[in-house]
VEXVO-864469 format. One record per residue (C-alpha): x, y, z; residue number from 1. Coordinates in Angstrom, 3 decimals, decimal comma. Example, Ala and Ser with C-alpha at 12.3 -4.5 7.8 and 13.67 -1.06 7.14 Angstrom:
@xx:12,300&yy:-4,500&zz:7,800&num:1
@xx:13,670&yy:-1,060&zz:7,140&num:2
***
This chain:
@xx:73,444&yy:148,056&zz:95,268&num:1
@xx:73,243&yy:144,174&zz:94,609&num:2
@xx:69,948&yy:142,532&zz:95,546&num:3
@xx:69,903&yy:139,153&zz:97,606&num:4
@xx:68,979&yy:136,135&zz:95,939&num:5
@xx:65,697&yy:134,889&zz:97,095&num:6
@xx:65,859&yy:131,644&zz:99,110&num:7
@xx:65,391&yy:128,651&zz:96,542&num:8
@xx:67,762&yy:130,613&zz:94,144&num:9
@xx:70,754&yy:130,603&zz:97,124&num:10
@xx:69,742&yy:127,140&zz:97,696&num:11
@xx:70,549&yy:126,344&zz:93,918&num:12
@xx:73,335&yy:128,627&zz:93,663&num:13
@xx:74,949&yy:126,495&zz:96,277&num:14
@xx:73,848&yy:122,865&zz:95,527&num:15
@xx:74,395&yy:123,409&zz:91,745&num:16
@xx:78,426&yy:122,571&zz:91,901&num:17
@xx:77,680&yy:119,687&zz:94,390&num:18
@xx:75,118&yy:118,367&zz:91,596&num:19
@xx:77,379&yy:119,116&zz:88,439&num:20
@xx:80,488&yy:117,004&zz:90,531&num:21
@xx:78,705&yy:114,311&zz:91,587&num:22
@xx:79,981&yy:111,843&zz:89,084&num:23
@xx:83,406&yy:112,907&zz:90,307&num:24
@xx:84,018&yy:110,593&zz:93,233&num:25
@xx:83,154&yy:107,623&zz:91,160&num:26
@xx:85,550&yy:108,494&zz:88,711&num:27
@xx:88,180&yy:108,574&zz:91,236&num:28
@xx:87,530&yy:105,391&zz:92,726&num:29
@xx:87,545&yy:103,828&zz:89,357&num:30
@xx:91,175&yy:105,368&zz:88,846&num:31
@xx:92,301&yy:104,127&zz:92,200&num:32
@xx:90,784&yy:100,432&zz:91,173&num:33
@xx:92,936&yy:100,584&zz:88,145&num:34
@xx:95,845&yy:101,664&zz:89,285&num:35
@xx:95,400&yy:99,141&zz:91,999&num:36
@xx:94,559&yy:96,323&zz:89,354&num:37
@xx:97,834&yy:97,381&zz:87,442&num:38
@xx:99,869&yy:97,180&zz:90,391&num:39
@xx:99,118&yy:93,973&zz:91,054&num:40
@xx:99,237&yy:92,760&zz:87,809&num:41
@xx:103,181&yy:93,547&zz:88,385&num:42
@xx:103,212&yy:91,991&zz:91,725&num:43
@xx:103,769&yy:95,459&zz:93,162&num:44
@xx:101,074&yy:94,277&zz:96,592&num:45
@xx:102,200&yy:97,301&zz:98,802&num:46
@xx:101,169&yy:99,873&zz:95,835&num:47
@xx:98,035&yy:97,715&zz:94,517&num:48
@xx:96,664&yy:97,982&zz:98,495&num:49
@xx:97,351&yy:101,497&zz:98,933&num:50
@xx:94,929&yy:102,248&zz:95,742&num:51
@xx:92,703&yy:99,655&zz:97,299&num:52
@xx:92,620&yy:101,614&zz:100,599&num:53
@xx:92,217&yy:105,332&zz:98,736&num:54
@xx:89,038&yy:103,577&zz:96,692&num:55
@xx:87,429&yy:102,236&zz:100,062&num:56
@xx:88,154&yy:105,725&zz:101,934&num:57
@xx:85,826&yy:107,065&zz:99,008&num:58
@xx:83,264&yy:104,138&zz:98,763&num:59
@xx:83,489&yy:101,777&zz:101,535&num:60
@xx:80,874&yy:99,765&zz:101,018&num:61
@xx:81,137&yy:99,443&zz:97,346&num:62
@xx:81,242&yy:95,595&zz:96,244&num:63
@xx:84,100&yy:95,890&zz:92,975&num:64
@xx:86,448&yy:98,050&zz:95,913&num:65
@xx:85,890&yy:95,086&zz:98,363&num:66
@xx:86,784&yy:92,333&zz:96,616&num:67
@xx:89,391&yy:94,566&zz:94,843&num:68
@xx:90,908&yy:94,528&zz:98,324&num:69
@xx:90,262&yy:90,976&zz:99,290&num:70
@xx:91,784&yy:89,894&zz:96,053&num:71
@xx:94,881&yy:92,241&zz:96,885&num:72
@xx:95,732&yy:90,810&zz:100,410&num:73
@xx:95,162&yy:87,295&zz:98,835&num:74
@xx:97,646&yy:88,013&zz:96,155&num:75
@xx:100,222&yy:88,835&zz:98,847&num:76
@xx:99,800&yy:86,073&zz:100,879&num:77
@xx:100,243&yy:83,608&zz:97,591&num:78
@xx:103,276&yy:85,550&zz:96,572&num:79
@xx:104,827&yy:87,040&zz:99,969&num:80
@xx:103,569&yy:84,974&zz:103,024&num:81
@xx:106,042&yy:86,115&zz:105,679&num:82
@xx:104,075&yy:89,415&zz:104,903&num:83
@xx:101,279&yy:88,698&zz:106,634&num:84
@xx:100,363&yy:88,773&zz:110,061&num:85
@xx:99,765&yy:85,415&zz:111,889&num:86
@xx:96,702&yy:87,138&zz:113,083&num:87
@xx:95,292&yy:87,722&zz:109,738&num:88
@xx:95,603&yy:83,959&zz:108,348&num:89
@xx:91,466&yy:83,160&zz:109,537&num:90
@xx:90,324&yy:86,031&zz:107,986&num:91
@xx:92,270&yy:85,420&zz:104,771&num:92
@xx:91,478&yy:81,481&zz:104,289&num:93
@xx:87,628&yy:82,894&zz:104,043&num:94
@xx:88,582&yy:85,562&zz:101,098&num:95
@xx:90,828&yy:82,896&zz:99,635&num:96
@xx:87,746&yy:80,651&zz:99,628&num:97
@xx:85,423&yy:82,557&zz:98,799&num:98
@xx:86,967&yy:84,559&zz:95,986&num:99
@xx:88,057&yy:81,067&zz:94,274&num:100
@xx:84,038&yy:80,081&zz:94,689&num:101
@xx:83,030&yy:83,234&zz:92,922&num:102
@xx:85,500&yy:84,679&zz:90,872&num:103
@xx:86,919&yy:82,360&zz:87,428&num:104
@xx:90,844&yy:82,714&zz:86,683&num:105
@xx:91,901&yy:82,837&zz:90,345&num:106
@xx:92,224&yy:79,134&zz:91,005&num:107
@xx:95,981&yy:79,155&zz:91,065&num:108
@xx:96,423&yy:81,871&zz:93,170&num:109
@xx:93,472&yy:81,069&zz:96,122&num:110
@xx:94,966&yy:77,690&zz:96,291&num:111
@xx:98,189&yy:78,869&zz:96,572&num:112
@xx:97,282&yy:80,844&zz:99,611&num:113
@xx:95,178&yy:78,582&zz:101,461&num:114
@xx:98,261&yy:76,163&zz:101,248&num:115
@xx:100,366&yy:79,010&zz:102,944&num:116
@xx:97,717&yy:79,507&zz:105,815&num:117
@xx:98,425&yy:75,705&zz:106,187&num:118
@xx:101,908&yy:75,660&zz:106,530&num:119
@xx:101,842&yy:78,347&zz:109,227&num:120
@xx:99,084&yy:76,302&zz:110,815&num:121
@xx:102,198&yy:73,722&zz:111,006&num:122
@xx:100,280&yy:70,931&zz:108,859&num:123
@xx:103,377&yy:70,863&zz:105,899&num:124
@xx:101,622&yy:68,258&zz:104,114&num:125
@xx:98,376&yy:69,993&zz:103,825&num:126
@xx:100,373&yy:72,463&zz:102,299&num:127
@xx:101,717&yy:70,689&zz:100,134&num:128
@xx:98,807&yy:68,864&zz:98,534&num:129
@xx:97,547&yy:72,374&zz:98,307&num:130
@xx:100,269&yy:73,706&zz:95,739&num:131
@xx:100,423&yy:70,597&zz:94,072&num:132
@xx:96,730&yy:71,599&zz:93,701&num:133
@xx:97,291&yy:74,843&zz:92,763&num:134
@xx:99,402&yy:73,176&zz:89,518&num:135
@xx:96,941&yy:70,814&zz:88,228&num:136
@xx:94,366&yy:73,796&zz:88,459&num:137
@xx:96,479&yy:76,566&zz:86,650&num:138
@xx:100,004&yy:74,928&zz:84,734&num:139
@xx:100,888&yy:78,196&zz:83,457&num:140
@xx:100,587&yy:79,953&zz:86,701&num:141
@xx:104,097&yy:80,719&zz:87,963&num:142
@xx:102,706&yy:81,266&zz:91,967&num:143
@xx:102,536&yy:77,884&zz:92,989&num:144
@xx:105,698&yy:76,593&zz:91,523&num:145
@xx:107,231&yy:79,381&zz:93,854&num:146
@xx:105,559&yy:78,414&zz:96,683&num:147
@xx:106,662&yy:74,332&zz:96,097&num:148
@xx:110,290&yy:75,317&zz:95,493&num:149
@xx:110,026&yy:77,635&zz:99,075&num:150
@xx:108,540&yy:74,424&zz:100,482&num:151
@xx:111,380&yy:71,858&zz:99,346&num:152
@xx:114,154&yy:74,470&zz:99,797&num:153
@xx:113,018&yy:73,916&zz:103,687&num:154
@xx:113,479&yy:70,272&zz:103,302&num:155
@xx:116,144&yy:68,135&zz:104,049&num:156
@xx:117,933&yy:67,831&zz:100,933&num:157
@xx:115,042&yy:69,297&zz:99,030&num:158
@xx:117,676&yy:71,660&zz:97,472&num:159
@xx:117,202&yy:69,884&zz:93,760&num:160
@xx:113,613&yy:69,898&zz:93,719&num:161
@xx:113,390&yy:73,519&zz:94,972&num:162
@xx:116,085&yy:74,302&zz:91,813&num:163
@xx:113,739&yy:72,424&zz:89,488&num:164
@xx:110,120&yy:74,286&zz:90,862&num:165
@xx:111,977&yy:77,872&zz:90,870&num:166
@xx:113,577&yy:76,829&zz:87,193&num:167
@xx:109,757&yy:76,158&zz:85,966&num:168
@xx:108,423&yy:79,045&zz:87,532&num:169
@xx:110,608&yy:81,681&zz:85,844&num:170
@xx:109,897&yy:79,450&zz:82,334&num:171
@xx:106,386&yy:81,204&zz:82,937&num:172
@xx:107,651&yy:84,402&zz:84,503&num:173
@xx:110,832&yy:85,582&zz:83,521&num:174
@xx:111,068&yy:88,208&zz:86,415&num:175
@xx:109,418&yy:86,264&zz:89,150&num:176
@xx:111,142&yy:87,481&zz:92,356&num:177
@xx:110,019&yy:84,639&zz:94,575&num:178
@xx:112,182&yy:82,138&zz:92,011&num:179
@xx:114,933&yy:84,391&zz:91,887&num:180
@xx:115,225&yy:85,045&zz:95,456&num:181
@xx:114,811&yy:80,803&zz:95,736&num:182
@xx:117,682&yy:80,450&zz:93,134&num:183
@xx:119,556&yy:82,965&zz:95,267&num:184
@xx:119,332&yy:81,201&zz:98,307&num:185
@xx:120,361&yy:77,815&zz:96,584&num:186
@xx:123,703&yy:79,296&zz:95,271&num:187
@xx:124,496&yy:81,136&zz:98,374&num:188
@xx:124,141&yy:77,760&zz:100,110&num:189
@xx:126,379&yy:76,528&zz:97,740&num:190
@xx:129,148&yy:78,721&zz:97,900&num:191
@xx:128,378&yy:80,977&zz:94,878&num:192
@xx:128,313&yy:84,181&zz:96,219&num:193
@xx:128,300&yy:86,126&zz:93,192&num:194
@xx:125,886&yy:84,291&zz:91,680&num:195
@xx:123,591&yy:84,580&zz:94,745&num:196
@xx:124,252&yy:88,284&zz:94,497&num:197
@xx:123,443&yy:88,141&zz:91,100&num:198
@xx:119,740&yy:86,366&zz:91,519&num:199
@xx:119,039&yy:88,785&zz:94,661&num:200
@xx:119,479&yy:91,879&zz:92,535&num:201
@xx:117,299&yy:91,048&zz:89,864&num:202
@xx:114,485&yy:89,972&zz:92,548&num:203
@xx:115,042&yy:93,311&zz:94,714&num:204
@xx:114,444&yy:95,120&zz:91,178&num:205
@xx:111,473&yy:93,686&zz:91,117&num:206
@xx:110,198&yy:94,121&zz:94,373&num:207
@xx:111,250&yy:95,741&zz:97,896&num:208
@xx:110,811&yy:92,719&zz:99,954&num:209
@xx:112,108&yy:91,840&zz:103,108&num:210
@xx:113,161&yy:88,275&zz:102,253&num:211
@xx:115,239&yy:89,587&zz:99,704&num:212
@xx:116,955&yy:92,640&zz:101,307&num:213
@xx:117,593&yy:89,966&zz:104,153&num:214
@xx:119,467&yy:87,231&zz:101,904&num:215
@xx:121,080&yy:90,053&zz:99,912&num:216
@xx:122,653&yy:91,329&zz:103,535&num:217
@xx:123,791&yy:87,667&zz:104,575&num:218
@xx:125,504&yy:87,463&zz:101,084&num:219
@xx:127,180&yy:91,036&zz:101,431&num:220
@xx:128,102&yy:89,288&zz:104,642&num:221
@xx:129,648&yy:86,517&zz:103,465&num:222
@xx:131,750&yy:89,082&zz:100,961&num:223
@xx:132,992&yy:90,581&zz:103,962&num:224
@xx:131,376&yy:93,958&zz:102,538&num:225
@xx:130,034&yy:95,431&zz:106,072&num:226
@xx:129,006&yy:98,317&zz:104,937&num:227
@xx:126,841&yy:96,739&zz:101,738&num:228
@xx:125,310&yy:94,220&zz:103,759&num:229
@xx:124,382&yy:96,474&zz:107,059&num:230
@xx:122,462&yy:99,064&zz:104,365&num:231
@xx:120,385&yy:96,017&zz:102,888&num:232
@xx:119,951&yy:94,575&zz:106,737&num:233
@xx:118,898&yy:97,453&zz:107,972&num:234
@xx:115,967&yy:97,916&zz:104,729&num:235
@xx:115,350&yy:94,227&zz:105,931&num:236
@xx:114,302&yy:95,939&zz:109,387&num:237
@xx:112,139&yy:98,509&zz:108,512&num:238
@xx:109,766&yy:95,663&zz:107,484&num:239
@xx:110,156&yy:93,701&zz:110,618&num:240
@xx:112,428&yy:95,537&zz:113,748&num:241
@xx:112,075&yy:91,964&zz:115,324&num:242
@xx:113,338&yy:89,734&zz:112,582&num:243
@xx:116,021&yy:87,443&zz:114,623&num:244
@xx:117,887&yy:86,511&zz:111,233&num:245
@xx:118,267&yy:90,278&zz:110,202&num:246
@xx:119,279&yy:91,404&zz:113,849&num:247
@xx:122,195&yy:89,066&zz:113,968&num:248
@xx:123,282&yy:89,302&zz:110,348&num:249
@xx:122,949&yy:93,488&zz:111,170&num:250
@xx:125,695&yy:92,534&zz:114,951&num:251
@xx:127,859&yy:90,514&zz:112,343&num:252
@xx:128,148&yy:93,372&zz:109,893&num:253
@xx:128,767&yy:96,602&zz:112,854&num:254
@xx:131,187&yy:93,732&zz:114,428&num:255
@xx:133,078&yy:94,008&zz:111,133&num:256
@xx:132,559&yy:97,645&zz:110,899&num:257
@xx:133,426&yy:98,570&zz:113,966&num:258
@xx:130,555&yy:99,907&zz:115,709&num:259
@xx:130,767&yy:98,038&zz:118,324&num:260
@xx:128,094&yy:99,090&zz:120,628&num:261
@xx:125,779&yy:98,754&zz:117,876&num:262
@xx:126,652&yy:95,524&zz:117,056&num:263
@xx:126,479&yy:94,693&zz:120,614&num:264
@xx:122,567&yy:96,176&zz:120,999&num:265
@xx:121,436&yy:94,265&zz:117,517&num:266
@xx:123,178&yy:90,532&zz:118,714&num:267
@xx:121,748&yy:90,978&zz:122,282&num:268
@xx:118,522&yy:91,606&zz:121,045&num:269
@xx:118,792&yy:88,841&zz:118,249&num:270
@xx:119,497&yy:86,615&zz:121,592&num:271
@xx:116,773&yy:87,633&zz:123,623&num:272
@xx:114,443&yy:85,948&zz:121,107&num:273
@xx:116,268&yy:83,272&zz:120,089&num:274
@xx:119,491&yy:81,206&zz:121,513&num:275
@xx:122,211&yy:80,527&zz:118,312&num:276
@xx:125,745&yy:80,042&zz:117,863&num:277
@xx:126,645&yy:82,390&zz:115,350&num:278
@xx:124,976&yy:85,142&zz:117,067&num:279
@xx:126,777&yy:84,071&zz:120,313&num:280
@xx:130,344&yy:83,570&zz:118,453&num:281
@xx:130,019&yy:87,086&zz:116,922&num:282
@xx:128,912&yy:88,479&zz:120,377&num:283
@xx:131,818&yy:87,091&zz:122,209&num:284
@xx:133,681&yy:88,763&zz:119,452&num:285
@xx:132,143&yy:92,308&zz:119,866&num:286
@xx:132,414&yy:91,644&zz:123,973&num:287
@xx:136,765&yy:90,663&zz:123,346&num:288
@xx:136,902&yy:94,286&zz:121,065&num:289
@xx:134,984&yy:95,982&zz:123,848&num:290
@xx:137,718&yy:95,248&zz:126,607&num:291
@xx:134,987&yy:92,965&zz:128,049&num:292
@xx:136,924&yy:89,480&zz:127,879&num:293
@xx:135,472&yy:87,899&zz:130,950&num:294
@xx:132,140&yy:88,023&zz:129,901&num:295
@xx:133,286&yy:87,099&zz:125,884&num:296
@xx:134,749&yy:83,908&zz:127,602&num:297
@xx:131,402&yy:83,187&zz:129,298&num:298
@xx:129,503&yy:83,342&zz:125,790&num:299
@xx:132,331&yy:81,263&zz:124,224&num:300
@xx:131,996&yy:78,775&zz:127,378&num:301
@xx:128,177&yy:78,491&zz:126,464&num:302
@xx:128,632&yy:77,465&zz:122,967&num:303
@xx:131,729&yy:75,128&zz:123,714&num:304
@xx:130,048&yy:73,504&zz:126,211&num:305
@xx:127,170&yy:72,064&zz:123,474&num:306
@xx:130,043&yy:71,715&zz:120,878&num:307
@xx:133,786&yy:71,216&zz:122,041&num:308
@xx:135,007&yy:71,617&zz:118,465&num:309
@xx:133,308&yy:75,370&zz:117,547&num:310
@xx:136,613&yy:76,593&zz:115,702&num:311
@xx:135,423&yy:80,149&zz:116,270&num:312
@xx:134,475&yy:79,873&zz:119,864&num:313
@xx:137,632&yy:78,164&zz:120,638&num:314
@xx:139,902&yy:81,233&zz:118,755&num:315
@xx:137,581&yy:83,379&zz:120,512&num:316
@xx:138,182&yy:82,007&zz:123,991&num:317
@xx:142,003&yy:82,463&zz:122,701&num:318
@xx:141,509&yy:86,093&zz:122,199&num:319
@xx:139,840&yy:86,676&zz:125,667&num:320
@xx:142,442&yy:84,969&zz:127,707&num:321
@xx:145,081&yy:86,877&zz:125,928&num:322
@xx:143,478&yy:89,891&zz:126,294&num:323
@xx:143,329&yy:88,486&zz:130,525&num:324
@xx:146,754&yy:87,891&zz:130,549&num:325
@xx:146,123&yy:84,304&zz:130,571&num:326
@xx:149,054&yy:83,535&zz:127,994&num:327
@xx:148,702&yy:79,989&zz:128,678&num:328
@xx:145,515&yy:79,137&zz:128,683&num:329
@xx:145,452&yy:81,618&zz:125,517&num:330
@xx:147,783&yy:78,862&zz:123,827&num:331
@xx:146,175&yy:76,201&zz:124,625&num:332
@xx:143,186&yy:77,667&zz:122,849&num:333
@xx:145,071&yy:78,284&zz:120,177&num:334
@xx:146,987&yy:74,885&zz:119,328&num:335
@xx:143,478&yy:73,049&zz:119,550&num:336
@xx:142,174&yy:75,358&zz:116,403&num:337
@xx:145,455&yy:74,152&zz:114,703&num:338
@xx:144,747&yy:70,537&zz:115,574&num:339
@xx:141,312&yy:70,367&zz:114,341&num:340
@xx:140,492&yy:69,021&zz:110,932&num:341
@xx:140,205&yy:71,040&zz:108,289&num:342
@xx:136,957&yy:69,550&zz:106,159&num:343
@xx:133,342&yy:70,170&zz:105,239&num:344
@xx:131,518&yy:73,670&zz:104,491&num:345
@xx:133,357&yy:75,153&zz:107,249&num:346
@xx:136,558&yy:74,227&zz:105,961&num:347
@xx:138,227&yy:77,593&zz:104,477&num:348
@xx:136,895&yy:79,068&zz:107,412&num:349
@xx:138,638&yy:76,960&zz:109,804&num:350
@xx:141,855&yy:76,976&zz:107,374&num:351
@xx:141,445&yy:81,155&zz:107,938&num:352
@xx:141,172&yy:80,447&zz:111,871&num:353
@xx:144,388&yy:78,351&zz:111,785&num:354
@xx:146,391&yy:80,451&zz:110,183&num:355
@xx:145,818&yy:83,063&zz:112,418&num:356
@xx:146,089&yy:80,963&zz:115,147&num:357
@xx:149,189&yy:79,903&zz:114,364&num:358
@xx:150,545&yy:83,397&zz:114,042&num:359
@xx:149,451&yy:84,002&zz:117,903&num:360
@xx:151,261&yy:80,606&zz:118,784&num:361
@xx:154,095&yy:82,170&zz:117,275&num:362
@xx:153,836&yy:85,589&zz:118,864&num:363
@xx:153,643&yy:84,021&zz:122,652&num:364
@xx:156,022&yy:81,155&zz:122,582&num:365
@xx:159,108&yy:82,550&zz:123,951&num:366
@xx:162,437&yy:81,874&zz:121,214&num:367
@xx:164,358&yy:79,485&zz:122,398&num:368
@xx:167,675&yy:80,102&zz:124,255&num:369
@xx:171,110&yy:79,278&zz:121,494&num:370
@xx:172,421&yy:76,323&zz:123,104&num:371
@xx:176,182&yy:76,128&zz:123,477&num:372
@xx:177,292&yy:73,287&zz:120,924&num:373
@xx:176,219&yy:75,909&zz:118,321&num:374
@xx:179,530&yy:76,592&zz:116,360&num:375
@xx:179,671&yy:79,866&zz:113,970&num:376
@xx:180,357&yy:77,804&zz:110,907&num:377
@xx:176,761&yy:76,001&zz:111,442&num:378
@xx:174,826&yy:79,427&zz:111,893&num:379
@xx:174,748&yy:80,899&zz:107,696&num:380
@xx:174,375&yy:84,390&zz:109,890&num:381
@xx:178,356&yy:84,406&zz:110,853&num:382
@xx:179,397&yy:83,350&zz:107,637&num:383
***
C-alpha cells in the first residue's frame, strides 16, 4: 500500500514541472518575434502581424513584442495603405513618429507612412513633401519611390513620372509588388493587356493584395475572360465586400457570364455607393437580358441624358426598344451609333458597337419591293 506524500513534498511534486518550463514561454515568444521579423522582411504584413499577435497573447506587456507590432502595422501602412482602416490613421502617425524618434534604420519607412496618413487626410502636397522626404533620408529604400509613383499615377498626366518612380524602385527591389502592380496599371491604361497581366502576376506572387487581385480582374475583363477575372474579383472582395471598383468589375464579368441575377445584385450594390456610367451601361445590359427593357431604358436614359454620345448607352437603348417592340425607335438608336465618330481610347470599342449595329439596321429594315423596270438580263440571278 503506497504512502501519501507529506504536504511540502505534493507541493513540489506539483510545482516542479511549472519551475523546470518556465523558460518555455519566452522561448516561444522569441520564435513568434522571428518569424514575425522574417515575414516582414519579405513584405509578407498579414503573416509578420499574426506572429506579432501570438507573441503579445503570451507577453502583452513585453516592450521588444510592442514595438515588434507597432513596427508591423507601420510597415503596412508604408507599403499597403488602402489596408488600413481610416480609423486607425491617429493612432498610427504616433507609432510612425515615435518609432522613427527611437529606432535608427527606419527613416524611410516612418516617413513614408506619415506621408500616407496625409494623403488620406486630403493634404496631397503634404504628402508629397513627405516621400520626397522619405528619399533624401533613405536612397536605397525602394518604399517611398512606390509610394511617389502611386502618387503621380493619380495625377493628371503623371503617368511618366509614376513609370520613372516604379522603374527606380524595382532597381532597388527586384520583386517589389507595389512597382509592379504601378507598372501594371500604366500598361493596362495603355492598351497592353498582356503586359499588364504580365506585371500583375509577378506582384500577386509576391503578395495576396487586394489592389492587385482587383487590377488583375479589370484586365481579365478587358480580355473578355469572365470567368478569370470574376475568380480574381471575387479574392479582391474577401478583403473589402464594399469595394465599389471590385463590385462593378465582379456585375461586368457575371453580365458576360451569364449569371445574370448575380451580376444584377453586385452592379446595384456598386450603385448604391457610388453613381458611374460603366456600372449603369452594364446594368442596363443585365436589366435588357433579364426581359426587363423598360427599366434598362430608364438606366440608359440616365446616362444619355449627362452624355448624348455614350455609344454603349445608345446600342443599349437599341436593344431595349427592340426587345419593346419599338422597331423604330430601335433604329433610330441604332443609325446614331453608326454615325458617331470613330476616335480616341474608345475607338475599337465603338468600331465593335457599329458593326453590330449595323447588322440590327440590316435585320429590321424591310427589303425593298423589285420595281417593275427590272428586266431579267440586268438581274445576274436569271442569267
Amino acid at each position: 500500500m503506497s504512502r501519501a506524500l507529506p504536504l511540502p513534498g505534493r507541493l513540489l511534486f506539483l510545482v516542479l514541472p511549472l519551475l523546470m518550463g518556465c523558460d518555455k514561454p519566452s522561448e516561444l515568444v522569441a520564435e513568434h518575434l522571428r518569424r514575425g521579423d522574417m515575414a516582414l522582411a519579405d513584405g509578407h504584413f498579414a503573416q509578420a502581424l499574426s506572429a506579432y499577435a501570438h507573441a503579445h497573447e503570451l507577453a502583452p506587456h513585453d516592450a521588444r513584442v510592442q514595438r515588434a507590432q507597432m513596427r508591423g502595422r507601420v510597415y503596412l501602412l508604408a507599403h499597403a495603405p488602402t489596408r488600413v482602416a481610416q480609423e486607425a490613421l491617429e493612432d498610427l502617425a504616433y507609432e510612425a513618429t515615435l518609432l522613427r524618434e527611437t529606432e535608427k534604420g527606419l527613416d524611410a519607412v516612418c516617413l513614408t507612412a506619415l506621408g500616407h496618413v496625409l494623403a488620406r487626410r486630403g493634404d496631397m502636397e503634404g504628402a508629397k513633401a513627405k516621400f520626397a522626404e522619405a528619399v533624401k533620408a533613405d536612397p536605397q529604400s525602394h518604399v517611398p519611390h512606390v509610394a511617389l509613383g502611386m502618387f503621380y499615377l493619380n495625377e493628371p498626366s503623371g503617368s511618366a513620372t509614376a513609370k520613372l518612380e516604379f522603374e527606380l524602385a524595382l532597381q532597388r527591389k527586384p520583386d517589389a509588388p507595389g512597382a509592379l502592380l504601378g507598372l501594371g496599371r500604366i500598361k493596362l491604361a495603355e492598351g497592353d493587356v498582356a503586359g499588364a497581366i504580365d506585371k500583375l502576376e509577378a506582384a500577386a506572387r509576391q503578395e495576396d493584395d487586394p489592389a492587385v487581385r482587383l487590377a488583375l480582374g479589370t484586365a481579365r475583363l478587358r480580355q473578355g475572360k469572365h470567368a478569370d477575372a470574376a475568380r480574381e474579383l471575387r479574392r479582391a472582395l474577401a478583403f473589402d465586400p464594399k469595394n465599389v471598383d471590385a463590385l462593378s468589375a465582379l456585375g461586368q464579368a457575371l453580365l458576360g457570364l451569364g449569371q445574370l441575377e448575380e451580376a444584377e445584385d453586385a452592379l446595384r450594390t456598386a450603385m448604391q455607393s457610388r453613381q458611374d456610367q460603366a456600372t449603369a451601361i452594364a446594368l442596363g445590359f443585365t436589366l435588357v437580358k433579364l426581359d426587363r427593357a423598360e427599366q434598362a431604358l430608364s438606366i440608359f436614359g440616365q446616362v444619355l441624358a449627362r452624355n448624348a454620345r455614350v455609344a454603349p448607352a445608345i446600342f443599349g437603348s437599341g436593344m431595349a426598344n427592340e426587345r419593346l417592340g419599338k422597331t423604330q425607335e430601335a433604329l433610330v438608336n441604332y443609325r446614331q451609333v453608326l454615325a458617331l465618330p470613330a476616335e480616341g481610347p474608345q475607338k475599337d470599342s465603338v468600331l465593335e458597337l457599329q458593326r453590330d449595329a449595323k447588322g440590327r439596321v440590316d435585320a429590321l429594315t424591310p427589303a425593298p419591293a423589285p420595281t417593275s423596270s427590272a428586266t431579267v438580263g440586268e438581274n445576274p440571278k436569271y442569267l
